[in-house]
N, C-alpha and C positions, 0 to 999 in steps of 0.2 A: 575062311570062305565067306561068314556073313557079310566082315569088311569088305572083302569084294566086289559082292551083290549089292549093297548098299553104296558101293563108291561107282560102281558101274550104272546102277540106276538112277542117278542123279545125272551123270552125263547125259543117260539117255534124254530122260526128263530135259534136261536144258535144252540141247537139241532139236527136240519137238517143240519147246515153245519158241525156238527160235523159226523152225519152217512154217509153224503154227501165224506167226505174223507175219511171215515172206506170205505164205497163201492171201493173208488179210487183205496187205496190201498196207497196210496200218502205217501213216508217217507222220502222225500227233509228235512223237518227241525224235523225227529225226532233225538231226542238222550235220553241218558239215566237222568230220572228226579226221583228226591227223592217226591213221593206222600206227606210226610210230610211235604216238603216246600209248595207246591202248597197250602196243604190246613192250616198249620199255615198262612199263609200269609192272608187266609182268616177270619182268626181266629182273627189276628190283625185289620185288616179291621171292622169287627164287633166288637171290644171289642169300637174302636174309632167313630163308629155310630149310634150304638144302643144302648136301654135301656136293649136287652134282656140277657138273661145269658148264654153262652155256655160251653156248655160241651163237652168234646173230648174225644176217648178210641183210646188208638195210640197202631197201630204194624210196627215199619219200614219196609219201601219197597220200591223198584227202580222198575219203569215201563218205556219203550221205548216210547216215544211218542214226537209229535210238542207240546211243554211247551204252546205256545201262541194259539193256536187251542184247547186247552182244558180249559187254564184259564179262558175265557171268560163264556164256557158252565159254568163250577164249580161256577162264580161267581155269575152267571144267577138265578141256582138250589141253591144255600144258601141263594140269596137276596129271595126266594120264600118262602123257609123255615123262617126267618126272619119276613116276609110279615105274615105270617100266625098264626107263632109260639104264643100262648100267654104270655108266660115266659121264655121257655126255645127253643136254637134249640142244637141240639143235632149231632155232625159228629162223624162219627165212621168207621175206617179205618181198617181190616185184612187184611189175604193174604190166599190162599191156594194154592195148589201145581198148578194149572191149571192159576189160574186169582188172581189179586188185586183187592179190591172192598171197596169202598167209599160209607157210607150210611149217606144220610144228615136227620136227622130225624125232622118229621113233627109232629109228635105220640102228642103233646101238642097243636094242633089245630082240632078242630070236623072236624072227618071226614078226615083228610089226615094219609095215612100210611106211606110212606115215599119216597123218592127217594135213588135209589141204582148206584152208576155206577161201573162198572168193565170195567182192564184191563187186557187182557191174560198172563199170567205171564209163560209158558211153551217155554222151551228151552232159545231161545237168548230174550226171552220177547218185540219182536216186533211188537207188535199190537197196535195203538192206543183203547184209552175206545171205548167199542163193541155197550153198551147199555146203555140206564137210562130207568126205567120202575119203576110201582109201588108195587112192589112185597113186601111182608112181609118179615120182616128181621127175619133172620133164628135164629134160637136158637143157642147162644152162650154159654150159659149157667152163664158165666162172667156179663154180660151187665144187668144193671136196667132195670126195667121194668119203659118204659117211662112214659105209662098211671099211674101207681102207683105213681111216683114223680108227676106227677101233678094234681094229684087229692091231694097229700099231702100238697103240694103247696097253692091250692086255700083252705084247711084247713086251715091250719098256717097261709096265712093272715087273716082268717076271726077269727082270734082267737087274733089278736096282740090286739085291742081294748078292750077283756075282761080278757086278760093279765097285759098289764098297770094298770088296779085296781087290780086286784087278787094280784100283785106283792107288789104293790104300788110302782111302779116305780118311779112317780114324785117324792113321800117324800124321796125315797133312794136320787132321784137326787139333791133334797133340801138340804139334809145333806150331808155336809161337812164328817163328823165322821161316816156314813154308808160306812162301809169295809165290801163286801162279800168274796168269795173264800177263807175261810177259812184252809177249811179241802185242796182244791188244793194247797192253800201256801206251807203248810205242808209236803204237800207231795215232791213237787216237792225243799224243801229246802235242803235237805241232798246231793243234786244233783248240785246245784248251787254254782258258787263262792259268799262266802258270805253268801249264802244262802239264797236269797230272789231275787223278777224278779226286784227290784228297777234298775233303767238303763240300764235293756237289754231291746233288741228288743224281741214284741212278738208278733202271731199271733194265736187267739181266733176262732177257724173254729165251727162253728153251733151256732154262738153267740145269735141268736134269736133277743131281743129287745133290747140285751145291758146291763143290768146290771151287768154282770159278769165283760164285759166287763172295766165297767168305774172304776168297784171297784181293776180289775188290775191296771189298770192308777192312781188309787188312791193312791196304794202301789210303784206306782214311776216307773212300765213300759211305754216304748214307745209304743204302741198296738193297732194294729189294727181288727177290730172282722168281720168275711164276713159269708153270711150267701144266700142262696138260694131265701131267701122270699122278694120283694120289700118292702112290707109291713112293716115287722119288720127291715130292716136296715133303712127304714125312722124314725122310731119309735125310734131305737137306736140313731140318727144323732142329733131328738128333744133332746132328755135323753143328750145326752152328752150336747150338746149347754148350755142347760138350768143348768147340773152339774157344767160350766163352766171345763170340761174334756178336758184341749186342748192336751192332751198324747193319746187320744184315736180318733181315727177314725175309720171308717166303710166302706167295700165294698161288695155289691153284686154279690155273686159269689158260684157257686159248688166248695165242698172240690177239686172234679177233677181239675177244671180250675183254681183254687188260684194259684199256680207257675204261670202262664201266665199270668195272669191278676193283679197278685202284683208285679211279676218284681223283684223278690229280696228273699232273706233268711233272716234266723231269728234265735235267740240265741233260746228261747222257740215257741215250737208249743204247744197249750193247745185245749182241749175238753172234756167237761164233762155234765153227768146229762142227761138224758132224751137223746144222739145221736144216738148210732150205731143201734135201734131199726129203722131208717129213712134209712137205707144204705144198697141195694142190695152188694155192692159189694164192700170187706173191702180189698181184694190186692188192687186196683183202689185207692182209700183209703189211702193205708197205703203207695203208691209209691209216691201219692201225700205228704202223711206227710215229707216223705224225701226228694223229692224236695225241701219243704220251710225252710229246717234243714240248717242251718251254719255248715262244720262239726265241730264234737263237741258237736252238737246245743244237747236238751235235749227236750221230746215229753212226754206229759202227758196224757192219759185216764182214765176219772174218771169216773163209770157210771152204771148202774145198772148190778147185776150179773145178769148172764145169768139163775142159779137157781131158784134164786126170780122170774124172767117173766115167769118161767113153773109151778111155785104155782097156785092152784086154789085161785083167789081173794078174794072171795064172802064168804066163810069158815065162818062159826062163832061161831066153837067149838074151835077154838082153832090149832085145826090141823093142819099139813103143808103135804097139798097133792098135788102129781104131777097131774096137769090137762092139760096144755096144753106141745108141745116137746119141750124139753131141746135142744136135738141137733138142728144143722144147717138147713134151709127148703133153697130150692130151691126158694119157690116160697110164696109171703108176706102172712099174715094172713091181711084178709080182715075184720074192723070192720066199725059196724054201730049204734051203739051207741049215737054218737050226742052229746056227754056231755064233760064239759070242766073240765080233769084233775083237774086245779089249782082253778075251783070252784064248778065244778057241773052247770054248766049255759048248758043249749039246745043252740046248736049250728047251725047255716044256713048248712054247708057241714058238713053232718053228716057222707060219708066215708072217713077212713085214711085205710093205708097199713102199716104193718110195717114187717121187717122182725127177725127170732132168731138166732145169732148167739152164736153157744158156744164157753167155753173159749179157745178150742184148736184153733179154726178159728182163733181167733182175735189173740192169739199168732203167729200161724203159720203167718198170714197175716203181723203182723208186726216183725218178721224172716224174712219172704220171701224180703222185703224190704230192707234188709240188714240193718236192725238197731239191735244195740245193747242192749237185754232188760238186765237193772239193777235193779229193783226191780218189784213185782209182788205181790199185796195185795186182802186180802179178807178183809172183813169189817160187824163188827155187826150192825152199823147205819147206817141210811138212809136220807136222805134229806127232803122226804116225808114218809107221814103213807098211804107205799102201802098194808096195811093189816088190816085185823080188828084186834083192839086188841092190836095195836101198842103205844107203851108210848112211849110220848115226854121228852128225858133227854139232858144235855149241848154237848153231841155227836149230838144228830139227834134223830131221830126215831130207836125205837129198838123192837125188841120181850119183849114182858111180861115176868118178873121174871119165872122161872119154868118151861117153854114152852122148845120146841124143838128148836132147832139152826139152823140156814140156813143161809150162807153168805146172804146179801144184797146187796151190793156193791162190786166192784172192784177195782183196779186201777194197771196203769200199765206205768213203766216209763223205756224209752229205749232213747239209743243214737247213734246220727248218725257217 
C-alpha cells in the first residue's frame, strides 16, 4: 500500500507542476517537439521493462512545448498505465485542427478508462499540454475497441491448454516429418525466388501456439511467429524447444507494434486461418504488414472468406443462407457461447468479439498501404468443417457433391 501512495503521489506531484507552468504561462525552454519522439521513446522504455504488450496508433504532429517538463509527466501517466494494464497498454496519438492529443489507454485494467492529454495546436501551436483528465476517448471510428481485445485476450489464453491437445501439438513437435502450411506454401511459391521460404526471413503475425510456425522452420525459414497472447507464445517457445526448432522463435506482440518491437524487415510476412475475424482495424493492420516487408518482400493472407462467416451455421438442409452481414460492421459481434472451436470443450471466458470484414475492405486496406497485390484467390476447401454437411477430401473440407458453391476461403498475396 506505501508503494502505492508513493507511486501515486509522484504522478500527482508531476501533474501539478505541469498545470503549475500551463498557469505561468512559462516558455523559457519551449520549442518545437515531434509528439512522436516523446512518446516512441516511451515506447522503447516499455518494450525494455515490461512484460506487457504495447500498442501504438500514430498521426505525426509537432507541438511547442519545454520537451523536459512534459517527459517526466508522460512518463509518470504510462508507468500508471503499465501498473494497471493487465496485458496490454495501449498510446494513441491524433491531432485536430485546435489541439494534439495523447491518450495512454488504461481500457485493459477494471475500471480505468483512460488518461488523455492535449496540446493546443491553433496558430503558432504555443501552448504547453492544457490537461490530463479521465475522459472517454472519443470515437474514432479507426481505433479497436480495447475492451473487445481483452476480453479476447483472456479467451485465447484460457484456450491454449485445450489447444495443445485438440492440435496435438506435442506429437507434431515429436515428429521430425510433421510439415504444416501446405496449402500457404503453395500459394505463396509462384511469388518466390525458387519458390519456397527455404532461407528467407519470415515473420508469422497471429501465430497462436506455433505450429504453423515451426512447420515454416521446418521448410528451411528463418521465422519468427508474434502473437498477442502470453499465453500461447509460451506455449509456442515449449513446441519449438521440444521440436528442437532452432529457425523459429517467438515474440509477444500486436500486429500494430511488431515493426517496433522486432526492429527489422522481412522477405515474407505470412498470416492465415482463423485471423482478421480478431482485428478491429485492417488499415492499422495492413501499414503495419508493410513496415515488416523488405522491399520487394512478399505478404500472404490466407483465411476464411468473408461469405462463408455470413452463412447461417447450424443449416442442416443443406442450404447456404445468409444469416449473419456480409459487409463490414463497425462494431464486433459479441458471442457467448463458451465452446472451443477446435473441440467443442465449455470453456472458463465464454465472451469473444470478433469483427466482419469484406473482401473490398481487406483489399482496399492492403491498397491503401501501398502494396502491390499480385494474386487474389477464392477457394472450395477449407481447413475445418465449418458447416454441416461438409466432406473431408486431400484439399480440406469442401461442400458435398451437388450442393450450392460458396467460396470458403481466400487468399491474397501482394508486394511491397
Amino acid at each position: 500500500m506505501n508503494a502505492e501512495l508513493t507511486r501515486t503521489r509522484g504522478l500527482v506531484e508531476n501533474l501539478m507542476t505541469l498545470a503549475r507552468a500551463d498557469g505561468r504561462g512559462a516558455s523559457g525552454g519551449r520549442s518545437e517537439v515531434d509528439l512522436d519522439d516523446l512518446v516512441d521513446h516511451e515506447v522503447r522504455r516499455l518494450h525494455l521493462t515490461s512484460d506487457r504488450a504495447v500498442a501504438v496508433e500514430m498521426e505525426p504532429v509537432r507541438v511547442r512545448v519545454d520537451a523536459q517538463q512534459v517527459a517526466q509527466p508522460l512518463r509518470n501517466v504510462v508507468d500508471d498505465a503499465e501498473h494497471h494494464a493487465r496485458s496490454t497498454v495501449r498510446l494513441v496519438r491524433w491531432r485536430t485542427d485546435e489541439e494534439a492529443v495523447l491518450w495512454v489507454d488504461l481500457a485493459c485494467a477494471a475500471g480505468w478508462a483512460g488518461r488523455r492529454a492535449s496540446a493546443e495546436r491553433g496558430g503558432a501551436v504555443d501552448s504547453p499540454w492544457a490537461w490530463l483528465d479521465d475522459r472517454p476517448l472519443p470515437d474514432r471510428g479507426g481505433l479497436v475497441a480495447t475492451d473487445a481485445v481483452s476480453t479476447n485476450m483472456r479467451a485465447w489464453d484460457g484456450r491454449v491448454p485445450e489447444h495443445l491437445t485438440a492440435y496435438r501439438a506435442r506429437a507434431l513437435a515429436d515428429d521430425p516429418t510433421a510439415i504444416g502450411v501446405q496449402v500457404e506454401a503453395d500459394l505463396l511459391a509462384p511469388h518466390l525466388p525458387g519458390g519456397t521460404v527455404a532461407g528467407l526471413d519470415v515473420v508469422h503475425l497471429q501465430c497462436h501456439i506455433g505450429t504453423d510456425t515451426i512447420s515454416l522452420a521446418r521448410r528451411g525459414a528463418r521465422v519468427v511467429g508474434t502473437d498477442l497472447s502470453r499465453a500461447a507464445i509460451d506455449a509456442a517457445r515449449e513446441l519449438a524447444a521440444r521440436a528442437g526448432a532452432t529457425g523459429a522463435s517467438f515474440v509477444q506482440c500486436s500486429n500494430e507494434e511488431a515493426p517496433e518491437v522486432l526492429g527489422r524487415q522481412f522477405d515474407v510476412v505470412l498470416t492465415s486461418v482463423g485471423v482478421l475475424a480478431w482485428l478491429g482495424d485492417l488499415r492499422s493492420w495492413a501499414r503495419a504488414v508493410a513496415r515488416l516487408l523488405r522491399p520487394g518482400g512478399v505478404f500472404l493472407v490466407y483465411d476464411g472468406h468473408p461469405m462463408m462467416s455470413a452463412l447461417q451455421h447450424d443449416r442442416e438442409d443443406g442450404s447456404l443462407v445468409l444469416k449473419e452481414p456480409y459487409f463490414s460492421t463497425a462494431e464486433p459481434a459479441r458471442f457467448e457461447d463458451g465452446l472451443s472451436y477446435a473441440s467443442g470443450a465449455a470453456q472458463e471466458h465464454r465472451v469473444t468479439y470478433q469483427w466482419q470484414h469484406d473482401l473490398a475492405e481487406i483489399v482496399t486496406a492492403v491498397l491503401s498501404a501501398d502494396l502491390h497485390i499480385e494474386a487474389l484467390g477464392e477457394h472450395r476447401s477449407m481447413p475445418w468443417s465449418a458447416l454441416p454437411g461438409m466432406v473431408a477430401t486431400e484439399h480440406g473440407f469442401e461442400l458435398p457433391p451437388g450442393s450450392a458453391e460458396c467460396p470458403l476461403m481466400f487468399s491474397l498475396v501482394a508486394r511491397r
